[in-house]
GUVEX-369239 format. One record per residue (C-alpha): x, y, z; residue in three letters. Coordinates in steps of 0.5 Angstrom, whole numbers, padded with zeros to 4 digits, always signed. Example, Ala and Ser with C-alpha at 12.3 -4.5 7.8 and 13.67 -1.06 7.14 Angstrom:
! residues 2
+0025-0009+0016ALA +0027-0002+0014SER 
END
This chain:
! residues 169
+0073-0198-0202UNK +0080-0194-0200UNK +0075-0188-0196UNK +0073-0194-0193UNK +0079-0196-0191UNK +0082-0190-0189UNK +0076-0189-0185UNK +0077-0195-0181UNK +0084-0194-0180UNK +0083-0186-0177UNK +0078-0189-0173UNK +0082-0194-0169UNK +0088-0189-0170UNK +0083-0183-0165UNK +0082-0189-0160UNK +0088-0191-0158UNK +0090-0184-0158UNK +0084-0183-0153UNK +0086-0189-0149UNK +0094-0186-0149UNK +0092-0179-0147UNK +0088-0182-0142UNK +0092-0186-0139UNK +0098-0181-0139UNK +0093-0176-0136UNK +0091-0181-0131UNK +0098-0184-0128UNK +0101-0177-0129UNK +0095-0172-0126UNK +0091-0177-0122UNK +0097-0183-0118UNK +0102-0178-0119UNK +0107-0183-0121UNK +0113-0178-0123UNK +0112-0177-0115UNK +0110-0184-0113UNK +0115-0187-0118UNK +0113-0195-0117UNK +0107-0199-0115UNK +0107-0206-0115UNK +0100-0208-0118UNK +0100-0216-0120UNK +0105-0222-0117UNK +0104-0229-0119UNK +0111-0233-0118UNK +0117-0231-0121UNK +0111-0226-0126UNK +0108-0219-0124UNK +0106-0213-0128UNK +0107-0206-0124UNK +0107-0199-0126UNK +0114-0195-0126UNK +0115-0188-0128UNK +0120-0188-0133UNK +0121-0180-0138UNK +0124-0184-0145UNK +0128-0178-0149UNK +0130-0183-0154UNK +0126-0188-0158UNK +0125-0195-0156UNK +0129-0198-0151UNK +0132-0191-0150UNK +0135-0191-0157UNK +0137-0184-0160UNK +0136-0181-0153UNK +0138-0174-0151UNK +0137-0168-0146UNK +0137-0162-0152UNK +0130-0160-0155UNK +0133-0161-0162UNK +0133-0168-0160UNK +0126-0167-0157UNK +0123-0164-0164UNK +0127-0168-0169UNK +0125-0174-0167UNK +0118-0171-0166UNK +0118-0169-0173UNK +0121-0175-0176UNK +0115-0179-0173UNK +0109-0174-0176UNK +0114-0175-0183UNK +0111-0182-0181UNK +0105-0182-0179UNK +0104-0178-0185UNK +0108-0183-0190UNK +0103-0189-0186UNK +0096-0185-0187UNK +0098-0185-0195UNK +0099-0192-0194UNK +0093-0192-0190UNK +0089-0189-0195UNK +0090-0194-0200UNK +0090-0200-0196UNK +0088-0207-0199UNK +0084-0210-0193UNK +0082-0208-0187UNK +0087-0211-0182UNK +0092-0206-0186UNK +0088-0201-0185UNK +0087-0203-0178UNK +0094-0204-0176UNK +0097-0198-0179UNK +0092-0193-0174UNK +0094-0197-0169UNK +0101-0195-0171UNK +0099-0188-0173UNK +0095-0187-0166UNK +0101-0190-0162UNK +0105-0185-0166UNK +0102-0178-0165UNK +0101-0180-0157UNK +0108-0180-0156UNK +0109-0174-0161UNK +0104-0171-0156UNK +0109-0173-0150UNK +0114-0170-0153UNK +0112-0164-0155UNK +0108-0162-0147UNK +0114-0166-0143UNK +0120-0167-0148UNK +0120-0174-0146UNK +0115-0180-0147UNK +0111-0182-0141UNK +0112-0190-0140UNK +0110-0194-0134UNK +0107-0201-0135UNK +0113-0206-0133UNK +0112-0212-0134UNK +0117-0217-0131UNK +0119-0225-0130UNK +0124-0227-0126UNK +0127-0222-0124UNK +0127-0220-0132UNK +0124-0212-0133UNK +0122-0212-0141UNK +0122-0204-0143UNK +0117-0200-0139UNK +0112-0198-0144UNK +0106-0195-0144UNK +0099-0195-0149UNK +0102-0192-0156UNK +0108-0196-0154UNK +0104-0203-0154UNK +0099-0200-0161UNK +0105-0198-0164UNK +0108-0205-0163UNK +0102-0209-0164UNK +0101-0205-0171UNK +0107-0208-0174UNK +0106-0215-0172UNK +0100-0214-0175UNK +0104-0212-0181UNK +0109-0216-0182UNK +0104-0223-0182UNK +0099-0220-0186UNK +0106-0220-0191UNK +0108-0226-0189UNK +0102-0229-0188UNK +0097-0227-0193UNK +0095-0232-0199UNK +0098-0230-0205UNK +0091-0230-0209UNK +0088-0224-0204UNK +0092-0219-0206UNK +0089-0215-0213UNK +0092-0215-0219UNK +0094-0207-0222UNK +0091-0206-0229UNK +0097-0203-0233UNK 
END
């Protein structure tokens, strides 16, 4: 069972890190965005969702953020620690939305590692905006990331008592 786990969560892990370099090479290679830097995609009312090009040097919302590639590798390094501790954990998962959540996380990880690595900055740039309110421009390991640990949290808030197994001693 945990093989096939760990399976189930390496392969949603290979997926999203698929979509994001994809997407990645796409908005950088093929738009251009870097250059273009801003293209409105959807307005309905006060709602609109665009592409705007943003180098994230830090962590989410910009934390931690830094020109000097130490800053760059020290927060590439921590993430892989990470994704490290995550696929042990990944191993040993007791259900598949474990499983699943924690390679969503690990996918978004190694993308944004990725970017730090060939740029020295994450590439985010889906915007999405409502009355004149931008939340984070982000990008798809960004929204794996964040989907994977809401995913977690309910899972341990939520999950009946009676389904988690019981260690032997």
């Amino acid at each position: 069972m945990p093989t096939l786990m760990l399976r189930l969560g390496l392969i949603l892990a290979a997926a999203i890190l698929a979509a994001d370099q994809a997407s990645k090479h796409y908005m950088l290679f093929v738009l251009h965005l870097p250059i273009v830097g801003h293209i409105p995609l959807v307005e309905v009312g006060p709602f609109g969702f665009d592409l705007t090009m943003v180098w994230n040097r830090g962590v989410t919302f910009g934390l931690l953020s830094g020109d000097a590639a130490w800053t760059q590798f020290a927060l590439g390094a921590v993430a892989l620690v990470i994704a490290g501790v995550l696929l042990r954990w990944m191993a040993r998962a007791e259900n598949r939305m474990t499983a699943l959540a924690l390679g969503a996380v690990v996918g978004g990880a190694v993308g944004n590692v990725i970017d730090r690595l060939r740029f020295g900055a994450v590439a985010d740039f889906f915007d999405a905006h409502a009355f004149g309110w931008h939340w984070y421009v982000f990008n798809v390991a960004d929204a794996a990331i964040v989907v994977g640990v809401l995913v977690l949290v309910a899972d341990a808030l939520f999950r009946p008592s009676g389904s988690v197994k019981a260690s032997s001693p």
